[in-house]
C-alpha positions as CSV (number, residue, x, y, z in Angstrom):
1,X,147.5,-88.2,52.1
2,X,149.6,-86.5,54.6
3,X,151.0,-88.9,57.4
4,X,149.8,-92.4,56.0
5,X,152.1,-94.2,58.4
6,X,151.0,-92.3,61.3
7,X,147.4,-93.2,60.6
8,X,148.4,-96.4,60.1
9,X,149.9,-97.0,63.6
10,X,146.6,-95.1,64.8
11,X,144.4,-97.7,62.9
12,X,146.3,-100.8,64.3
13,X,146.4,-99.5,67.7
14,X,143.2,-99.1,67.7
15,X,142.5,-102.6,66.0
16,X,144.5,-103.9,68.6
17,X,143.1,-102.3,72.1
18,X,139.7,-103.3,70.7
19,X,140.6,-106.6,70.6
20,X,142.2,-106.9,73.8
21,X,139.5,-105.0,76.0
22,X,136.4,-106.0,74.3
23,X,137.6,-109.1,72.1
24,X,139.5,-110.9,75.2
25,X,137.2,-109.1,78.0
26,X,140.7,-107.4,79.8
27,X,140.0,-104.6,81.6
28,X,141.5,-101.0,81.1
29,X,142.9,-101.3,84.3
30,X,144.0,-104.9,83.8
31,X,146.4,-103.3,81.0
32,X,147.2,-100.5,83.6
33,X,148.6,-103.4,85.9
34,X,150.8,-104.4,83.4
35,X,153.4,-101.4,84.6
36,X,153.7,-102.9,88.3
37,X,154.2,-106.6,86.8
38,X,157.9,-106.3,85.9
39,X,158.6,-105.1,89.8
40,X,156.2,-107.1,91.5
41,X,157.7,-110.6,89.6
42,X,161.2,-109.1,90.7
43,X,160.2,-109.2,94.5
44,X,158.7,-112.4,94.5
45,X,162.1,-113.6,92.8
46,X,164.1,-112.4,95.4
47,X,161.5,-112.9,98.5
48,X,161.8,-116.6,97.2
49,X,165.7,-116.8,97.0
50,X,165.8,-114.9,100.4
51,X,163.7,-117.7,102.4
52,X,166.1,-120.3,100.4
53,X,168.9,-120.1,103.3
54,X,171.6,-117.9,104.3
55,X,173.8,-118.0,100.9
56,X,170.4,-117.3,98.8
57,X,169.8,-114.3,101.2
58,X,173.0,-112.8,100.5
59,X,172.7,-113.3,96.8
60,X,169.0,-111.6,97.1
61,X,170.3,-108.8,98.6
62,X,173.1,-108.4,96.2
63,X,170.6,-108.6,93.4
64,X,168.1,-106.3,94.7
65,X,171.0,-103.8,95.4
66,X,172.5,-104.0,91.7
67,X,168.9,-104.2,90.5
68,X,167.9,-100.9,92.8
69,X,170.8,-98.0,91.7
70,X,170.5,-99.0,87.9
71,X,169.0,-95.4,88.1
72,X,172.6,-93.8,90.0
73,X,174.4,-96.5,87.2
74,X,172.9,-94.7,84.5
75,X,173.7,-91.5,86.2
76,X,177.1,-92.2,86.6
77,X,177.3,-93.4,83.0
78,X,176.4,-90.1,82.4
79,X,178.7,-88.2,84.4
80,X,181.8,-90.4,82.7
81,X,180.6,-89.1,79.2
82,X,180.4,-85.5,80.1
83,X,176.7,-85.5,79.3
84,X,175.1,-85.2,82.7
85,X,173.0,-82.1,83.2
86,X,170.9,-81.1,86.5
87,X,167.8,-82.9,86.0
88,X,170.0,-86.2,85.9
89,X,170.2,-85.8,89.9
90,X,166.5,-87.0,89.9
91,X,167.8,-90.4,89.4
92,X,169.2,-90.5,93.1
93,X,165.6,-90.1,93.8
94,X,164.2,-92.5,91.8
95,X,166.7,-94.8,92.9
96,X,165.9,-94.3,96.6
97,X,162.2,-94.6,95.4
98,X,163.0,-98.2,93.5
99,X,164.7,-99.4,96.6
100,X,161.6,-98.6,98.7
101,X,159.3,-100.4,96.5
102,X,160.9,-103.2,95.7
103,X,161.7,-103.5,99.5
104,X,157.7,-103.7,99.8
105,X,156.6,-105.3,97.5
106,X,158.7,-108.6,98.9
107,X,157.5,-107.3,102.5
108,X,153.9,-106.7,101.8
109,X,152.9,-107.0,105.7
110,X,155.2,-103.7,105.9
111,X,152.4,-101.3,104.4
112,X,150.1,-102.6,107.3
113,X,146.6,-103.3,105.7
114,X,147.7,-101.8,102.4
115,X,149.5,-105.2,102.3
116,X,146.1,-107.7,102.8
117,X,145.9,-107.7,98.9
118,X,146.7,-107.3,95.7
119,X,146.2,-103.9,95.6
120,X,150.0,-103.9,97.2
121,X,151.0,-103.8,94.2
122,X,150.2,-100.2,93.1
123,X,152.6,-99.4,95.2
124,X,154.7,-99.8,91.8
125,X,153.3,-96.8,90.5
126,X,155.3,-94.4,93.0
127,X,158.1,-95.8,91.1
128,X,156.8,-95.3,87.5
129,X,155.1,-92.1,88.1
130,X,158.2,-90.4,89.3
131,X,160.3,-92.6,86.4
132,X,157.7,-90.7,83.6
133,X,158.2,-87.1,85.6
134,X,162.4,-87.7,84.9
135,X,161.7,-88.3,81.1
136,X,159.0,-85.0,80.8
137,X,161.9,-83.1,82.5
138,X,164.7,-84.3,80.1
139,X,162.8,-83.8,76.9
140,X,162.0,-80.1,78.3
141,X,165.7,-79.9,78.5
142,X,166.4,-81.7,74.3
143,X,162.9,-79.1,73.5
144,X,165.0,-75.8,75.2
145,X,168.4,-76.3,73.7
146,X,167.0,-77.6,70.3
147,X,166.4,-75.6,67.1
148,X,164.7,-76.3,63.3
149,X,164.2,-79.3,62.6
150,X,165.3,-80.9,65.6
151,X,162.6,-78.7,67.7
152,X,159.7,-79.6,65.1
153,X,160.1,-83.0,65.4
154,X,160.3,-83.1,68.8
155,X,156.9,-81.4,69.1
156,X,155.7,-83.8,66.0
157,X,156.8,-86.9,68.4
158,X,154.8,-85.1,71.6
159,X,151.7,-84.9,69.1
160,X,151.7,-88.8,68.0
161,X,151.7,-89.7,71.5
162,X,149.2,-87.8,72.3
163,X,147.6,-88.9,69.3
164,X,148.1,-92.6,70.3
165,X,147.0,-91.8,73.9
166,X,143.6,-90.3,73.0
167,X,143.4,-93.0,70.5
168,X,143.6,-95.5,73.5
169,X,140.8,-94.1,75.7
170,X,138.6,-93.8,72.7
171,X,138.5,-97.7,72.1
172,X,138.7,-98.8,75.7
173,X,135.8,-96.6,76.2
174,X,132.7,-98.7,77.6
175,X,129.0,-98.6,77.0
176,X,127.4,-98.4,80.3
177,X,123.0,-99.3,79.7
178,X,120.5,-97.3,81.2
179,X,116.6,-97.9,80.9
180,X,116.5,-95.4,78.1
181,X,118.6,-95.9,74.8
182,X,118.7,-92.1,74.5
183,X,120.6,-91.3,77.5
184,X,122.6,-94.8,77.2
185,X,123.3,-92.7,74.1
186,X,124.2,-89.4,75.2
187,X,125.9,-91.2,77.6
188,X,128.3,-92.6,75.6
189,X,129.0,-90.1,73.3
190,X,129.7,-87.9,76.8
191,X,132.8,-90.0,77.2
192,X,134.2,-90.5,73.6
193,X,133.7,-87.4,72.1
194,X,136.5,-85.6,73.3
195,X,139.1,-88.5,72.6
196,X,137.3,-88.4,68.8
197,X,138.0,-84.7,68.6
198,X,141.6,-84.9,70.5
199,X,142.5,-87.5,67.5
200,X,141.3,-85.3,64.7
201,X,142.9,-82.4,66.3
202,X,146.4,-84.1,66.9
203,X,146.2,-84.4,63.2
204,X,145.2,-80.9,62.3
205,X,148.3,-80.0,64.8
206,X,150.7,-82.2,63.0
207,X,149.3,-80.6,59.3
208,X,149.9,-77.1,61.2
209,X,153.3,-78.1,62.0
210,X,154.3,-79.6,58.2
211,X,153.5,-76.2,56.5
212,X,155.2,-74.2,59.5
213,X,157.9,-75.7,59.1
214,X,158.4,-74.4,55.2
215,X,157.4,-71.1,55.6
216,X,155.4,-69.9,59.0
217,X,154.3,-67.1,57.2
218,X,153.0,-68.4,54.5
219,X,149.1,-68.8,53.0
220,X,148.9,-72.5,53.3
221,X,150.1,-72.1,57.1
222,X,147.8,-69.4,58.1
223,X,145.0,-71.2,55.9
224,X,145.3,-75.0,58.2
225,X,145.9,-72.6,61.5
226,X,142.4,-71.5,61.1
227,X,141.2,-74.7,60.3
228,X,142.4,-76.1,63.5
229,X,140.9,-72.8,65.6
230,X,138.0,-73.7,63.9
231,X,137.9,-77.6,64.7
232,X,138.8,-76.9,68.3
233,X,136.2,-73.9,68.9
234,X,133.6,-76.4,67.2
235,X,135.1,-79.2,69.9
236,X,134.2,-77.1,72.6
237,X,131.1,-76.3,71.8
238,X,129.5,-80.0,71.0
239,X,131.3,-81.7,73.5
240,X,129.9,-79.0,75.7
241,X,126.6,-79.3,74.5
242,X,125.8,-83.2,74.9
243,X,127.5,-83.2,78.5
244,X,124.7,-80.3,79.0
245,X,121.9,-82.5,77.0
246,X,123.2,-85.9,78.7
247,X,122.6,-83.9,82.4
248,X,119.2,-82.7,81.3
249,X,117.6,-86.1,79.9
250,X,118.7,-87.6,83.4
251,X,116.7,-85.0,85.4
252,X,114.1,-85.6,83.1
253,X,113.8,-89.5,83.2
254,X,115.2,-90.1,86.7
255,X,111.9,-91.8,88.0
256,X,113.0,-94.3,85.5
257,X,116.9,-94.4,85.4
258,X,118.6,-96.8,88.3
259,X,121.9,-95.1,88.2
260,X,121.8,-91.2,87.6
261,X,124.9,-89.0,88.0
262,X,124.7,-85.3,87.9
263,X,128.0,-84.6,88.2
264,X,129.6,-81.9,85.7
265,X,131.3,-84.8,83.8
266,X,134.0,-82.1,81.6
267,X,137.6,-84.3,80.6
268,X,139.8,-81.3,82.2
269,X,142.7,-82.8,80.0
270,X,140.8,-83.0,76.5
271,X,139.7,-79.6,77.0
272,X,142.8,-78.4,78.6
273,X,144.1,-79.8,75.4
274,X,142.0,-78.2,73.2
275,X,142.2,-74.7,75.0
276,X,145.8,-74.7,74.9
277,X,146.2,-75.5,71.0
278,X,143.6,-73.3,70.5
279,X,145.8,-70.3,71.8
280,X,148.4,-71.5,70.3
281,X,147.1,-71.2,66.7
282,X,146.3,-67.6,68.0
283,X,149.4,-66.8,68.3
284,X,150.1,-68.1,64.9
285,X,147.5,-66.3,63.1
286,X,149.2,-62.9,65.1
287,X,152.5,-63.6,64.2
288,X,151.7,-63.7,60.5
289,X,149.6,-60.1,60.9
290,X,152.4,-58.6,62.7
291,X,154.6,-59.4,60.5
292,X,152.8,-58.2,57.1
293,X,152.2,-55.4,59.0
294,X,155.9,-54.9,59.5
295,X,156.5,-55.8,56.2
296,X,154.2,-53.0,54.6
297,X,156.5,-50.8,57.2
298,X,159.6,-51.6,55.4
């Protein structure tokens, strides 16, 4: 079997968010929290030293100086090895962005009633949101100047992410009961299915991938490019189909349901997902006819 240690990593994963979100009882967005804990600790280290006298002040603001332009650091670092590239200039940004947060997140009465709680700390995710956009721009950078191999397993290493992403949402994925087991159901199937089909499809995409990289024209690659059209065109169309059934059954039992919601509950990413792989293995299966039909040219 193709990819056994991929599946592997999928299996444990999964073995593993189950246990922590239904075994343990932490919420999804309890594990979301954990991104702002390494900043938020870091302010209440150096609020504390900073109400510890004159000298500890001074050291704080040393530390949170040094701790703030690790981003320019790494920029520099760059510069000194002749590797920088355009994109790198984001890390003034993300800089300026850490020393606003941090900045914050030891003044919480800054932020006004943003401040009142612990919801202060999502403040963090300025910091990590513009962190993630840096990385997305630097491996478009590695995907445009790579070739081969190095491009394929780039693309491969996107996939498993995406793989281990949809993979996530599928176990963290809650049962919410109605009055009637149907919709309670339909329901629940509404919300998983398209992480269930993202998961097989990642791994139809990486099987597309393995034979295209030994021949893109070959049988076997046209042969698992329509396998994964068909897989995502038959996506579509059941994941389609129960969020249609799960919004009918709640019009028809809503004298009996305590929490109804009619809203057109489509996963724009799964499907933008599927859609876009879906085109992609359209071009494939082109490619392949244009070029036999060059080939019976020649």
């Amino acid at each position: 079997m193709k990819f056994k240690k991929y599946l592997l990593f999928l299996l444990l994963e999964a073995v593993g968010v189950i246990g922590i979100t239904k075994g343990l009882g932490v919420k999804t967005e309890s594990v979301f929290d954990l991104l702002s804990y390494p900043l938020v600790k870091t302010a209440d280290f150096l609020g504390a030293m900073s109400l510890s006298g004159s000298i500890g002040n001074a050291v704080a603001i040393a530390i949170y100086s040094l701790f703030c332009l690790i981003p320019v650091f790494v920029m520099l670092f760059r510069i000194k090895n002749k590797a920088f590239v355009k994109t790198d200039s984001l890390l003034v940004l993300v800089s300026a962005v850490l020393f606003a947060v941090v900045y914050l997140l030891i003044n919480p009465s800054e932020m006004g009633l943003h401040g009142l709680g612990e919801e202060a700390s999502m403040v963090a995710f300025s910091f990590w949101s513009l962190l993630v956009g840096y990385l997305v721009l630097k491996f478009a950078d590695k995907l445009k100047i790579a070739e081969g191999k190095r491009t394929e397993k780039l693309l491969s290493l996107v996939l498993k992410i995406t793989g281990a992403v949809f993979v996530f949402a599928l176990c963290s994925a809650e049962l919410v009961k109605t009055e009637i087991g149907i919709v309670t159901l339909l329901s629940f199937a509404n919300s998983i299915l398209p992480s269930v089909f993202g998961v097989i499809i990642v791994i139809y995409c990486l099987d597309v991938l393995s034979e295209f990289a030994l021949d893109r024209y070959s049988e076997n690659t046209l042969k698992v490019t329509e396998k994964l059209s068909s897989i995502c065109i038959l996506a579509l169309r059941v994941t389609v189909s129960v969020t249609a059934l799960f919004s009918v059954l709640q019009l028809k039992y809503i004298n009996e349901l305590s929490n109804v919601k009619f809203s057109v509950d489509i996963p724009i990413l799964s499907f933008g997902f599927i859609l876009l792989v879906l085109i992609l293995s359209g071009f494939l299966k082109d490619s392949k006819a244009l070029k036999e039909d060059n080939d019976s040219f020649i």
